[in-house]
PDB file of N, H, CA, C and O in Angstrom:
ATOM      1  N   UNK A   1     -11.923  -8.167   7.890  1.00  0.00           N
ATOM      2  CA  UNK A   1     -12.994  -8.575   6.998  1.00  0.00           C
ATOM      3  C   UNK A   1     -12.556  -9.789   6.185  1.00  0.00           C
ATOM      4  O   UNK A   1     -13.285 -10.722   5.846  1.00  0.00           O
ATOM      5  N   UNK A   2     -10.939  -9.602   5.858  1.00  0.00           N
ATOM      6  H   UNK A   2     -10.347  -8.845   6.133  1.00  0.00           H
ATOM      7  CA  UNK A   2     -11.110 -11.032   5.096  1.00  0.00           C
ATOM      8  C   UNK A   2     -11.077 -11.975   5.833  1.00  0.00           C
ATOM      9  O   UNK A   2     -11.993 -12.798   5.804  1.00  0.00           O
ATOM     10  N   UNK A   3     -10.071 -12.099   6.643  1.00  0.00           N
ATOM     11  H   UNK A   3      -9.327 -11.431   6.667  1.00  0.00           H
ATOM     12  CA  UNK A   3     -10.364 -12.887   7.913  1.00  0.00           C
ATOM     13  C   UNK A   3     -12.080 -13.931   8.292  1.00  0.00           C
ATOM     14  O   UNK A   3     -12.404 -15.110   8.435  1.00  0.00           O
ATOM     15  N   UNK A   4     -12.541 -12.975   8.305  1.00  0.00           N
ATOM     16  H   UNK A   4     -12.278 -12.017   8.189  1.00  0.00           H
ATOM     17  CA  UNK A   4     -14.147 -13.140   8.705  1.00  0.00           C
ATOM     18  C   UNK A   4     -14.608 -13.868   7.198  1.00  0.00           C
ATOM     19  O   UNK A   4     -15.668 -14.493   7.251  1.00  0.00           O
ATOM     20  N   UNK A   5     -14.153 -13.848   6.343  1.00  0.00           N
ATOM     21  H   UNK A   5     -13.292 -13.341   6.300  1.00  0.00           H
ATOM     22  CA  UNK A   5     -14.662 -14.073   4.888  1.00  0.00           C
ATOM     23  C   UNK A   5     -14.211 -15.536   5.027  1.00  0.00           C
ATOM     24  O   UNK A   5     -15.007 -16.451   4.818  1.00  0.00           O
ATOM     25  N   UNK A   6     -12.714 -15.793   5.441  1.00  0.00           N
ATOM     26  H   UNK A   6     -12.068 -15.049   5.611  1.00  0.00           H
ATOM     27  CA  UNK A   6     -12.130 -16.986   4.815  1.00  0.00           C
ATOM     28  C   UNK A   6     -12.962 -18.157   6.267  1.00  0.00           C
ATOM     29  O   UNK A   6     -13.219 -19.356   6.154  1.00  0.00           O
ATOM     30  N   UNK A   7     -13.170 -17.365   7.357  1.00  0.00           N
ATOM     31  H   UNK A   7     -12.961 -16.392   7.448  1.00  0.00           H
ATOM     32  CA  UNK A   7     -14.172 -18.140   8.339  1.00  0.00           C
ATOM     33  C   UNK A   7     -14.941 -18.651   8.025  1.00  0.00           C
ATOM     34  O   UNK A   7     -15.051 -19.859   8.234  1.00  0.00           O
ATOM     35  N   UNK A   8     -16.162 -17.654   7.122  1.00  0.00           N
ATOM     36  H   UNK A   8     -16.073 -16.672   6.953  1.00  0.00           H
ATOM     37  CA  UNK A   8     -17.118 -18.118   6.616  1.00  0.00           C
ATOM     38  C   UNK A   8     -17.268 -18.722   5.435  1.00  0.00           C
ATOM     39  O   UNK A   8     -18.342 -18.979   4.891  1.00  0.00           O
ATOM     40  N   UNK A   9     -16.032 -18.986   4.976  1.00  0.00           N
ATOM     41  H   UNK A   9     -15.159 -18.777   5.418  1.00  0.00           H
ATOM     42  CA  UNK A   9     -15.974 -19.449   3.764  1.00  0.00           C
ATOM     43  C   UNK A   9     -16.906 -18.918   2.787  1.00  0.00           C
ATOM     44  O   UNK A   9     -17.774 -19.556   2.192  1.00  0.00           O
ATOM     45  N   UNK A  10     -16.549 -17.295   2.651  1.00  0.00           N
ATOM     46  H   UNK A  10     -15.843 -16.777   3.134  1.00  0.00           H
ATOM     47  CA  UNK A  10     -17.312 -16.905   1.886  1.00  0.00           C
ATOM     48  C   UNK A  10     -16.394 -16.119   0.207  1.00  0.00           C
ATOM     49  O   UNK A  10     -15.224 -15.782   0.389  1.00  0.00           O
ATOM     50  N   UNK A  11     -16.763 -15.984  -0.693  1.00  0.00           N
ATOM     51  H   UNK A  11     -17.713 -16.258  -0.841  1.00  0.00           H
ATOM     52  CA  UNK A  11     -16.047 -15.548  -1.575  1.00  0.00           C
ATOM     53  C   UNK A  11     -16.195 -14.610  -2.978  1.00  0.00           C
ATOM     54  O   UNK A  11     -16.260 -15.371  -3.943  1.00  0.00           O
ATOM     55  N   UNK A  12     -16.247 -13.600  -3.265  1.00  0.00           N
ATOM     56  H   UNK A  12     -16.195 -12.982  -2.481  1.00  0.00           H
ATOM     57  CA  UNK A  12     -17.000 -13.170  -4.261  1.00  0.00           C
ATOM     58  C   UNK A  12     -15.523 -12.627  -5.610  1.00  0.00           C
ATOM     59  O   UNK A  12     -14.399 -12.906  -5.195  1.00  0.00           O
ATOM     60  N   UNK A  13     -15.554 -12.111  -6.679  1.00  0.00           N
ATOM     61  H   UNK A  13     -16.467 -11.884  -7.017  1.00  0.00           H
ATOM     62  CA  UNK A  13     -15.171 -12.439  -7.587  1.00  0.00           C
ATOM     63  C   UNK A  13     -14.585 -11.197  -7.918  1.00  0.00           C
ATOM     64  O   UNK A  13     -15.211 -10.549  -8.757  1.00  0.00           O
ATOM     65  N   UNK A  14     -13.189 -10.525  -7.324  1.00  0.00           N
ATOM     66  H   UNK A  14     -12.680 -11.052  -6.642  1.00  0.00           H
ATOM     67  CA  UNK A  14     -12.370  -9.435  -7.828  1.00  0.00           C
ATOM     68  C   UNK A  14     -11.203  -9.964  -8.615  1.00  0.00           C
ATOM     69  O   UNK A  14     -10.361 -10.861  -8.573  1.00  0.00           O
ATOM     70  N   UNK A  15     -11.593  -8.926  -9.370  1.00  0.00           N
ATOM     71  H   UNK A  15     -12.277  -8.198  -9.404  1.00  0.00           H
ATOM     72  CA  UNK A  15     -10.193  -9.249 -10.155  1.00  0.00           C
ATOM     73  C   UNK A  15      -9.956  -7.689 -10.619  1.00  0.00           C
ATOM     74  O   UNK A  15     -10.791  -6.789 -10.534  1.00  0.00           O
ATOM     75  N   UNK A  16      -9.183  -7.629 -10.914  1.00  0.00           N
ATOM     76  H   UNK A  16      -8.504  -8.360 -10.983  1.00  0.00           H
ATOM     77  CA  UNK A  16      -8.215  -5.791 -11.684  1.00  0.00           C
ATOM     78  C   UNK A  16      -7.447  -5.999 -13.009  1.00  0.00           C
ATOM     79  O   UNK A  16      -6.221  -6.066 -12.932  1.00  0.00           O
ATOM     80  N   UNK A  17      -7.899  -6.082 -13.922  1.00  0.00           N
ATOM     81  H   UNK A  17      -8.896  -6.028 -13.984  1.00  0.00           H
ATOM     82  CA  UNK A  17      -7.602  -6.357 -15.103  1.00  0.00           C
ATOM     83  C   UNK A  17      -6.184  -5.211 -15.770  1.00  0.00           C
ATOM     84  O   UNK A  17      -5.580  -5.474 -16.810  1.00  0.00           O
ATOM     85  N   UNK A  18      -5.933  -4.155 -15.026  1.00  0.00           N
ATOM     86  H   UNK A  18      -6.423  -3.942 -14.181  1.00  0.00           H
ATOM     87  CA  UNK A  18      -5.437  -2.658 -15.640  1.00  0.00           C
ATOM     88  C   UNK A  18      -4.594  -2.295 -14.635  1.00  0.00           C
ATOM     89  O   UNK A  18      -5.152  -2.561 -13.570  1.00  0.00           O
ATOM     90  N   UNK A  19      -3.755  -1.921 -14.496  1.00  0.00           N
ATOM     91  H   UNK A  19      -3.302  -1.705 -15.361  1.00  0.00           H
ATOM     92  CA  UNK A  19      -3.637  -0.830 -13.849  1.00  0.00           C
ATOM     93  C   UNK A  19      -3.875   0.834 -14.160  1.00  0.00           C
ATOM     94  O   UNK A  19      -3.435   1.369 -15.178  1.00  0.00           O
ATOM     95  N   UNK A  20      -4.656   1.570 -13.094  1.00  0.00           N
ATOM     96  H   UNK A  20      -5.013   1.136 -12.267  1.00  0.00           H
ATOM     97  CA  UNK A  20      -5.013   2.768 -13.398  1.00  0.00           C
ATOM     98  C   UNK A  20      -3.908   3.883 -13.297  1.00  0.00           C
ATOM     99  O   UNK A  20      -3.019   3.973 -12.451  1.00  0.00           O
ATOM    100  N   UNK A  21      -4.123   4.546 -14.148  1.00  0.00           N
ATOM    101  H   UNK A  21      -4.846   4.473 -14.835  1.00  0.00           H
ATOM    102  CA  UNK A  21      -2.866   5.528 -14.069  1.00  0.00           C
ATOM    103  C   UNK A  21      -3.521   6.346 -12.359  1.00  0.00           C
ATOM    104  O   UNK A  21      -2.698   6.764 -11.545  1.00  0.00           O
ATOM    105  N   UNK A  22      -4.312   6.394 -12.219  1.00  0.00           N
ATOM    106  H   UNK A  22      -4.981   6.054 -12.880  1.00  0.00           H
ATOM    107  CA  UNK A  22      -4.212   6.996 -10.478  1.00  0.00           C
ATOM    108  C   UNK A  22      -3.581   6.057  -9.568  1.00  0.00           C
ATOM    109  O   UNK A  22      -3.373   6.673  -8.523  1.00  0.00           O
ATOM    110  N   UNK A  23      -3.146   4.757  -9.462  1.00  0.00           N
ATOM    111  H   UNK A  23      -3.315   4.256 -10.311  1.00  0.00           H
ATOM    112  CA  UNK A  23      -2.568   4.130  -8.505  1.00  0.00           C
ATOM    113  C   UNK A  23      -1.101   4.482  -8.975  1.00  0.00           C
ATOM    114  O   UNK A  23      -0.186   3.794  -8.522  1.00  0.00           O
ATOM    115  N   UNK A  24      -0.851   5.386  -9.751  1.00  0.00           N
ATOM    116  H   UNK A  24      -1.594   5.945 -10.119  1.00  0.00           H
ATOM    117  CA  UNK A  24       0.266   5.855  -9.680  1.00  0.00           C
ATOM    118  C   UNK A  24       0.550   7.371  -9.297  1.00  0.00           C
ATOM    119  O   UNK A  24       1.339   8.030  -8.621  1.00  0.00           O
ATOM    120  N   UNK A  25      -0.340   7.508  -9.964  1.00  0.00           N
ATOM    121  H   UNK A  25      -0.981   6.973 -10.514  1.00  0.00           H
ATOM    122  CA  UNK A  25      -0.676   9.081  -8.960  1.00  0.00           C
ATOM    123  C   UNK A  25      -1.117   9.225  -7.357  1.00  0.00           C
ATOM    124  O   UNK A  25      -1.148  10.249  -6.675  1.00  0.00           O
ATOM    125  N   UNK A  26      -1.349   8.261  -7.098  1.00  0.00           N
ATOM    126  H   UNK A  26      -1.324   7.429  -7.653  1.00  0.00           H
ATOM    127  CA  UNK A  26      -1.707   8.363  -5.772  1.00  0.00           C
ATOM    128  C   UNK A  26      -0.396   7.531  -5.169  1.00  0.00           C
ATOM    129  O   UNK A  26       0.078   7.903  -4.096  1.00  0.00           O
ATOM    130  N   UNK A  27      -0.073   6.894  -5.567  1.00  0.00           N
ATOM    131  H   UNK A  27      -0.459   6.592  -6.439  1.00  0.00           H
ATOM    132  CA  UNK A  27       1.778   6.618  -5.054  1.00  0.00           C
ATOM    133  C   UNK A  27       2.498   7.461  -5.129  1.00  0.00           C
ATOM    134  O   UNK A  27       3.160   7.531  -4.094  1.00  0.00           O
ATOM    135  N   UNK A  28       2.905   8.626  -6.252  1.00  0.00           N
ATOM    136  H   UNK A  28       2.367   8.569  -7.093  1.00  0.00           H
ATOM    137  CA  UNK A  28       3.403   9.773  -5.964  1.00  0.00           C
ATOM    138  C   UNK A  28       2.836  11.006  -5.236  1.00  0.00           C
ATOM    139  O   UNK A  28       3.593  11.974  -5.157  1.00  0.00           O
ATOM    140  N   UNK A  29       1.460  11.117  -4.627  1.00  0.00           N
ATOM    141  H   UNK A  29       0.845  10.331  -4.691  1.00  0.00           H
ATOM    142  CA  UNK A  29       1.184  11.980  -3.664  1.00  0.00           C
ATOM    143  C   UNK A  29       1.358  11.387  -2.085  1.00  0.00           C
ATOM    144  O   UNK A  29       1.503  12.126  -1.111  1.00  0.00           O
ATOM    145  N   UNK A  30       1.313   9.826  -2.023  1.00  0.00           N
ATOM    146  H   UNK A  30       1.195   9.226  -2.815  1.00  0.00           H
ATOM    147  CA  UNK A  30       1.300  10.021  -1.165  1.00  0.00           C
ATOM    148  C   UNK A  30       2.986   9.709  -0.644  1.00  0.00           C
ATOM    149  O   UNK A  30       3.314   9.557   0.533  1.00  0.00           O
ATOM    150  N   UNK A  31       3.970   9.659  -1.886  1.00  0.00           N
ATOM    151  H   UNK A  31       3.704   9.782  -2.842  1.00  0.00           H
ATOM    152  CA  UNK A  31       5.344   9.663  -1.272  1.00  0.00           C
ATOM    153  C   UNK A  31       5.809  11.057  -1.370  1.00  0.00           C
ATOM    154  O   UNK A  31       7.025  11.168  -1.212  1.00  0.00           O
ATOM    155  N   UNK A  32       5.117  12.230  -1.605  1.00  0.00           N
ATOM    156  H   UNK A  32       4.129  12.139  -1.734  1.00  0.00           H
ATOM    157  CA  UNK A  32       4.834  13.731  -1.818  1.00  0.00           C
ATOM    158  C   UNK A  32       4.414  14.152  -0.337  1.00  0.00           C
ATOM    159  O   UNK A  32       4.880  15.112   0.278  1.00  0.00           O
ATOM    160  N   UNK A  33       3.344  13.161   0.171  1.00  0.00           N
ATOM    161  H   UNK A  33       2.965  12.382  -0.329  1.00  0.00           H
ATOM    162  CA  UNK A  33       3.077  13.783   1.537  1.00  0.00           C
ATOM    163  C   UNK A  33       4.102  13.073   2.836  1.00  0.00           C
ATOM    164  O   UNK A  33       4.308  13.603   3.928  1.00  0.00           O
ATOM    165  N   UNK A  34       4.493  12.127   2.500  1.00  0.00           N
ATOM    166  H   UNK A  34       4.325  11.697   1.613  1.00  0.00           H
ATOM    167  CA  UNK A  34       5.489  11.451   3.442  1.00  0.00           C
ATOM    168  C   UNK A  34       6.882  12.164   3.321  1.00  0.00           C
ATOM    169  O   UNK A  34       7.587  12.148   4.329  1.00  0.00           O
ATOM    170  N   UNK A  35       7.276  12.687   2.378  1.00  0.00           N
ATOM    171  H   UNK A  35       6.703  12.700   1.559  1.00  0.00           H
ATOM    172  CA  UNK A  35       8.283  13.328   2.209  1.00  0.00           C
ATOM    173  C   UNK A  35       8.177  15.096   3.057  1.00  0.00           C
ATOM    174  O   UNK A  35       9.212  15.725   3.277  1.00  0.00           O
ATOM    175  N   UNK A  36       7.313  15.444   3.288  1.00  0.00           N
ATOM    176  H   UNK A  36       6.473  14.933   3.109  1.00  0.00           H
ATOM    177  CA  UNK A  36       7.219  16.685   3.597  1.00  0.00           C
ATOM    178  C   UNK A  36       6.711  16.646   5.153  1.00  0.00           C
ATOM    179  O   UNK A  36       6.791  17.443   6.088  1.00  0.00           O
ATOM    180  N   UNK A  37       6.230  15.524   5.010  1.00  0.00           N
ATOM    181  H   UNK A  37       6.165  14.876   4.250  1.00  0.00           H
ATOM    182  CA  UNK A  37       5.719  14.927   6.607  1.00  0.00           C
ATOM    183  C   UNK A  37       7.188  14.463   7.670  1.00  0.00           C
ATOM    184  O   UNK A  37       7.214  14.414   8.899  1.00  0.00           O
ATOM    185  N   UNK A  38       7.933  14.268   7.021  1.00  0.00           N
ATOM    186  H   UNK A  38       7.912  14.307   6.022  1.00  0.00           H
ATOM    187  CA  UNK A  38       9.538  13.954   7.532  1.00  0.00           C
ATOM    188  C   UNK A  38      10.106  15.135   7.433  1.00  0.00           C
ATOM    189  O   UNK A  38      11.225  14.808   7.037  1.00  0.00           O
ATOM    190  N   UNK A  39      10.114  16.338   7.521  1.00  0.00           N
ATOM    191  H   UNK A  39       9.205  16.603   7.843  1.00  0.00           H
ATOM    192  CA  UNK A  39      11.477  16.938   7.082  1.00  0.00           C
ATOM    193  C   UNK A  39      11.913  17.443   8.619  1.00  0.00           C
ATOM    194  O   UNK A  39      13.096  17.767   8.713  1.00  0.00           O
ATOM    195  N   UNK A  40      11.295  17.523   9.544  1.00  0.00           N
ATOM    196  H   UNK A  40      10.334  17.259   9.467  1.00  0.00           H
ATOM    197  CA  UNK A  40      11.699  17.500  11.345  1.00  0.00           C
ATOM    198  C   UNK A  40      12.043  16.473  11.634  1.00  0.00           C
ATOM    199  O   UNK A  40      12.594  16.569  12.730  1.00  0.00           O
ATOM    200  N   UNK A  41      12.048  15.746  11.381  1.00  0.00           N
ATOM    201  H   UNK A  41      11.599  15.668  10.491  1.00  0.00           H
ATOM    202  CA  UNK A  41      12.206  14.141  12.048  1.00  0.00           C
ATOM    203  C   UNK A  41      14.278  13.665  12.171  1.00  0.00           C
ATOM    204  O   UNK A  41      15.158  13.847  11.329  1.00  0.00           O
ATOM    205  N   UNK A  42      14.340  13.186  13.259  1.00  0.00           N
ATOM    206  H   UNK A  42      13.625  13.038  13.942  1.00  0.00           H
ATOM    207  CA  UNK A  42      15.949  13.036  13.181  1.00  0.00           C
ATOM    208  C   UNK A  42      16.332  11.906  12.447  1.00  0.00           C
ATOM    209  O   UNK A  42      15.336  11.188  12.529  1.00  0.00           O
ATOM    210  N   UNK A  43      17.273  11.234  11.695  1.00  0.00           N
ATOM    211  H   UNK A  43      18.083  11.818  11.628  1.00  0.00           H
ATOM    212  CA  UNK A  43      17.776  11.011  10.371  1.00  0.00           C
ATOM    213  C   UNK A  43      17.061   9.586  10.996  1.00  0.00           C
ATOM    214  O   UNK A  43      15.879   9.579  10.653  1.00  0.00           O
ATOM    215  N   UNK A  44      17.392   8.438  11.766  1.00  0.00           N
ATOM    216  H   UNK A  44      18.353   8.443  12.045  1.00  0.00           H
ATOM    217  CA  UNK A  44      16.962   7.264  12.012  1.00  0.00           C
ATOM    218  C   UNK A  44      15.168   7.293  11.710  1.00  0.00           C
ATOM    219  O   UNK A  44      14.501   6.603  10.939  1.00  0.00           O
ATOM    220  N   UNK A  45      14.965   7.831  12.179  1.00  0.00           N
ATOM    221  H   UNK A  45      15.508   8.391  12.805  1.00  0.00           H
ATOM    222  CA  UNK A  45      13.732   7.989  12.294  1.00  0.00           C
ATOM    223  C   UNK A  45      13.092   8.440  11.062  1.00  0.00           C
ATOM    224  O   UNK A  45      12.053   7.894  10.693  1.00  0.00           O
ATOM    225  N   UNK A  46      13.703   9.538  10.287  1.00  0.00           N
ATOM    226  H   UNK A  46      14.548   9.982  10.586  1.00  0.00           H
ATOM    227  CA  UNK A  46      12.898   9.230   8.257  1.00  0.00           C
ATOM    228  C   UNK A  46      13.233   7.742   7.742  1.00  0.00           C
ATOM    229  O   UNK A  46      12.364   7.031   7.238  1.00  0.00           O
ATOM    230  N   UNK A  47      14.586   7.328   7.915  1.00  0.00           N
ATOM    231  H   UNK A  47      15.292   7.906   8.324  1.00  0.00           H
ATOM    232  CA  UNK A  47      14.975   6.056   7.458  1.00  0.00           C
ATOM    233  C   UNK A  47      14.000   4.809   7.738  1.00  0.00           C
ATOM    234  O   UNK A  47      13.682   3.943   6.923  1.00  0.00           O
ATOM    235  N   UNK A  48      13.524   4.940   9.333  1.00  0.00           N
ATOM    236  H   UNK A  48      13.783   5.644   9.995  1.00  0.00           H
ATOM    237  CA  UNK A  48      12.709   3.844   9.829  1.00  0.00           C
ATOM    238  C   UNK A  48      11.521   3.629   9.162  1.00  0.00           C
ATOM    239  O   UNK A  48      10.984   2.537   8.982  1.00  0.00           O
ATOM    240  N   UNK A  49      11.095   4.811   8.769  1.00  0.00           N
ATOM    241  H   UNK A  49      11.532   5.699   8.916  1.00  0.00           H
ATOM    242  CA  UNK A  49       9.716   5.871   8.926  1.00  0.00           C
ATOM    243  C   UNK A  49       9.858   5.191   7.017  1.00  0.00           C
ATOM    244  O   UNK A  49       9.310   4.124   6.740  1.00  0.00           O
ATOM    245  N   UNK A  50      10.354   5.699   6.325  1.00  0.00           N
ATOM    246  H   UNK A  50      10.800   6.566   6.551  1.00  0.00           H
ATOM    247  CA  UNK A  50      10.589   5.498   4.636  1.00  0.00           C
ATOM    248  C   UNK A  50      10.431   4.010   4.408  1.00  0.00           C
ATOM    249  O   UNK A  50       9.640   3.648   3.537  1.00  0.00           O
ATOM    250  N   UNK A  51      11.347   2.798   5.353  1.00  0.00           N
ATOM    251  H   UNK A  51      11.990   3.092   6.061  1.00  0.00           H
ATOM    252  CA  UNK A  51      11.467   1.816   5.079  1.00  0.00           C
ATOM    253  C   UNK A  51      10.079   0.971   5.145  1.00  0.00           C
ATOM    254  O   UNK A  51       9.641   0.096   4.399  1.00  0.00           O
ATOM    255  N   UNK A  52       9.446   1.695   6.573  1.00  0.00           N
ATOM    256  H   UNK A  52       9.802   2.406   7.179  1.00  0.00           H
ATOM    257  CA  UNK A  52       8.231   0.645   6.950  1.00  0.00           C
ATOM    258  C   UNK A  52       6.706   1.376   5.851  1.00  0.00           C
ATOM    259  O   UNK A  52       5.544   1.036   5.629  1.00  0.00           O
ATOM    260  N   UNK A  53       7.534   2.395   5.477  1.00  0.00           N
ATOM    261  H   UNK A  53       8.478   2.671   5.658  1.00  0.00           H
ATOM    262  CA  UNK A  53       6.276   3.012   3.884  1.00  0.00           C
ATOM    263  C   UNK A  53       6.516   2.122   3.086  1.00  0.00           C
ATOM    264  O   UNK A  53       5.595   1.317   2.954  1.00  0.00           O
ATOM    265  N   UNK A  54       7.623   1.904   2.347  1.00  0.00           N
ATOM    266  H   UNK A  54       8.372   2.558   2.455  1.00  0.00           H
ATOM    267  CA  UNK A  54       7.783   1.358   1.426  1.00  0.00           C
ATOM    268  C   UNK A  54       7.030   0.056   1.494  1.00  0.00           C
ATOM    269  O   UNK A  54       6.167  -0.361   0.721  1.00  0.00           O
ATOM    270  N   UNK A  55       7.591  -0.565   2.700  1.00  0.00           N
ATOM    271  H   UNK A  55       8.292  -0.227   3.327  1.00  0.00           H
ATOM    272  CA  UNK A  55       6.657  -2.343   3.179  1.00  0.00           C
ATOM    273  C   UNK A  55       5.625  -2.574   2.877  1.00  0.00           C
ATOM    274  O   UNK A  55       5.160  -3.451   2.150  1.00  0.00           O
ATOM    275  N   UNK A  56       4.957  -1.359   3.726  1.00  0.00           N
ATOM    276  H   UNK A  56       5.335  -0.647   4.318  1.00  0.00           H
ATOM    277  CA  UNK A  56       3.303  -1.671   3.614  1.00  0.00           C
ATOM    278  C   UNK A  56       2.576  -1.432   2.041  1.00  0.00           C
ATOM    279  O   UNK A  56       1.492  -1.876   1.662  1.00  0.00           O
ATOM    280  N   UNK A  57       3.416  -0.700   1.385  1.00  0.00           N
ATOM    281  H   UNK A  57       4.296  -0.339   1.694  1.00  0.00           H
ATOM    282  CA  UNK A  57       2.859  -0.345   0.037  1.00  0.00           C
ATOM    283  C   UNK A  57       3.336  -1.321  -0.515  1.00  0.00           C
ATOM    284  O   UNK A  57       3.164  -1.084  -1.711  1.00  0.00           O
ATOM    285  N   UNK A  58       3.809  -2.235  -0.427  1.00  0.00           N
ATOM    286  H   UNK A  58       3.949  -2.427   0.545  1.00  0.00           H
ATOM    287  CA  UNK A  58       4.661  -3.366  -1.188  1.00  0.00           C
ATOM    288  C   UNK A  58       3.705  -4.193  -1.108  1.00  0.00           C
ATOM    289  O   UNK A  58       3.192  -4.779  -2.061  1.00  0.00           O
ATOM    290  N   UNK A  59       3.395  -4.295   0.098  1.00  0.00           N
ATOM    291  H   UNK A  59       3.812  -3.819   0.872  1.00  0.00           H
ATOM    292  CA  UNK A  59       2.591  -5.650   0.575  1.00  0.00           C
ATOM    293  C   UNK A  59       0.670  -4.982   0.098  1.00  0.00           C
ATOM    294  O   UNK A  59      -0.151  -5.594  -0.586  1.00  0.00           O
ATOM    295  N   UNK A  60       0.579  -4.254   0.447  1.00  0.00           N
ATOM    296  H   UNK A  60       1.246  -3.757   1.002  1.00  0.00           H
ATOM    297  CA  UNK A  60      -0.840  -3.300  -0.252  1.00  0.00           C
ATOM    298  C   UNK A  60      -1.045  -3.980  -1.889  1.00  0.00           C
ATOM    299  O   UNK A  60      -1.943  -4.613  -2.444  1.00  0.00           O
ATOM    300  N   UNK A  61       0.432  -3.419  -2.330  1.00  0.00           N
ATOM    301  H   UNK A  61       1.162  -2.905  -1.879  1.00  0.00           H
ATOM    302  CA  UNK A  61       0.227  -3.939  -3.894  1.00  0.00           C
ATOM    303  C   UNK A  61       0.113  -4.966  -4.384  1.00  0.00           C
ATOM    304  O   UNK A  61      -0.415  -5.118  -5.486  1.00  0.00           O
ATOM    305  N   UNK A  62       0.607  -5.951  -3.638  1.00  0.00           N
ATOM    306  H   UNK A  62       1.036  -5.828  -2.743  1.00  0.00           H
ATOM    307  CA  UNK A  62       0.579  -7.801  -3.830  1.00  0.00           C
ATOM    308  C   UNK A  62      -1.080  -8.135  -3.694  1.00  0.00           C
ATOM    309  O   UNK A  62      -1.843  -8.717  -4.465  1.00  0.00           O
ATOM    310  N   UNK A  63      -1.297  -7.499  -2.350  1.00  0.00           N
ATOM    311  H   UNK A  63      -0.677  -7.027  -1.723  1.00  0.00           H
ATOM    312  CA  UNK A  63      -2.884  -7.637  -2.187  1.00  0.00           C
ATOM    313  C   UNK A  63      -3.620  -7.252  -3.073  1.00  0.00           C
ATOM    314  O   UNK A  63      -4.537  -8.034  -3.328  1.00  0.00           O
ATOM    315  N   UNK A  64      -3.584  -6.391  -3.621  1.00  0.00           N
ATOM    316  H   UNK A  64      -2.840  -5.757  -3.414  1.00  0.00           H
ATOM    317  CA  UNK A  64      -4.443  -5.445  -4.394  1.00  0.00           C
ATOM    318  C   UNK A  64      -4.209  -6.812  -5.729  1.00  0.00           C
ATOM    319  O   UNK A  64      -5.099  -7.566  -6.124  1.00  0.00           O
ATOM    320  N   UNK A  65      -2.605  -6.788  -6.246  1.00  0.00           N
ATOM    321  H   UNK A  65      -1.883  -6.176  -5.925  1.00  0.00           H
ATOM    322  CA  UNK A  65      -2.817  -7.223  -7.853  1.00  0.00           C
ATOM    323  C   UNK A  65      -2.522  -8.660  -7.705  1.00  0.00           C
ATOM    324  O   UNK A  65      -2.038  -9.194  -8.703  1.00  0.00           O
ATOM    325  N   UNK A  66      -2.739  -9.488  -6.532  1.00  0.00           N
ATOM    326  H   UNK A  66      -3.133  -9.053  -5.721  1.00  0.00           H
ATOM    327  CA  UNK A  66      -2.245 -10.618  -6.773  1.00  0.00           C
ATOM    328  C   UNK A  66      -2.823 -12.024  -7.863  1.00  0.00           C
ATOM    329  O   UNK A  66      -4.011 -12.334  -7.769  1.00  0.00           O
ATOM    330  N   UNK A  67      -2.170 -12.586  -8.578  1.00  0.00           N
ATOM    331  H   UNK A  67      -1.205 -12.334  -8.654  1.00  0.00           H
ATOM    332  CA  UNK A  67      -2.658 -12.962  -9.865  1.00  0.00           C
ATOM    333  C   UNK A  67      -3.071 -14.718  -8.840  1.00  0.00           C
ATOM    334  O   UNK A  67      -2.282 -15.020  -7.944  1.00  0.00           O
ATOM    335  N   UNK A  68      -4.151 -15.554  -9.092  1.00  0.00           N
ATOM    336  H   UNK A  68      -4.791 -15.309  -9.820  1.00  0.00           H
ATOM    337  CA  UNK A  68      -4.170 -16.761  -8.409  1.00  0.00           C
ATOM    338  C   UNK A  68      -4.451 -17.665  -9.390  1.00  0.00           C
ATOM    339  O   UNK A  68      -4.542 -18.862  -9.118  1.00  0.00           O
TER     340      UNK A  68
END
C-alpha cells in the first residue's frame, strides 16, 4: 500500500504525537507469546527465531514513530 501511495503520489497526514502505554503492552505480550512459542525449538533456531523478532519490531517501530 505504501508502495502504491508513493506511485501515486499520494499522501495524507499521520503523525503519533504519544506513545501509548499499549505499544508497550503489546511488546510484552507479544515477547510473552514468542517466548512460549520457542520452548521445543533446538537452541539455533530460538536464537535465529529471537534475532529476526527483534528486527522486524525494530524496523515496525521506526515506521510507526519516524519523526520527518
Amino acid at each position: 500500500v505504501a508502495l502504491l501511495g508513493q506511485f501515486l503520489e499520494l499522501s495524507f497526514p499521520y503523525r503519533i504525537t504519544r506513545k501509548s502505554p499499549l505499544l508497550f503492552l503489546g511488546l510484552l505480550w507479544g515477547t510473552g507469546i514468542l517466548v512460549i512459542s520457542l520452548v521445543k525449538f533446538p537452541l539455533w533456531a530460538l536464537i535465529l527465531m529471537t534475532v529476526l523478532f527483534v528486527l522486524s519490531g525494530y524496523l515496525f517501530f521506526n515506521v510507526l514513530f519516524e519523526e520527518k
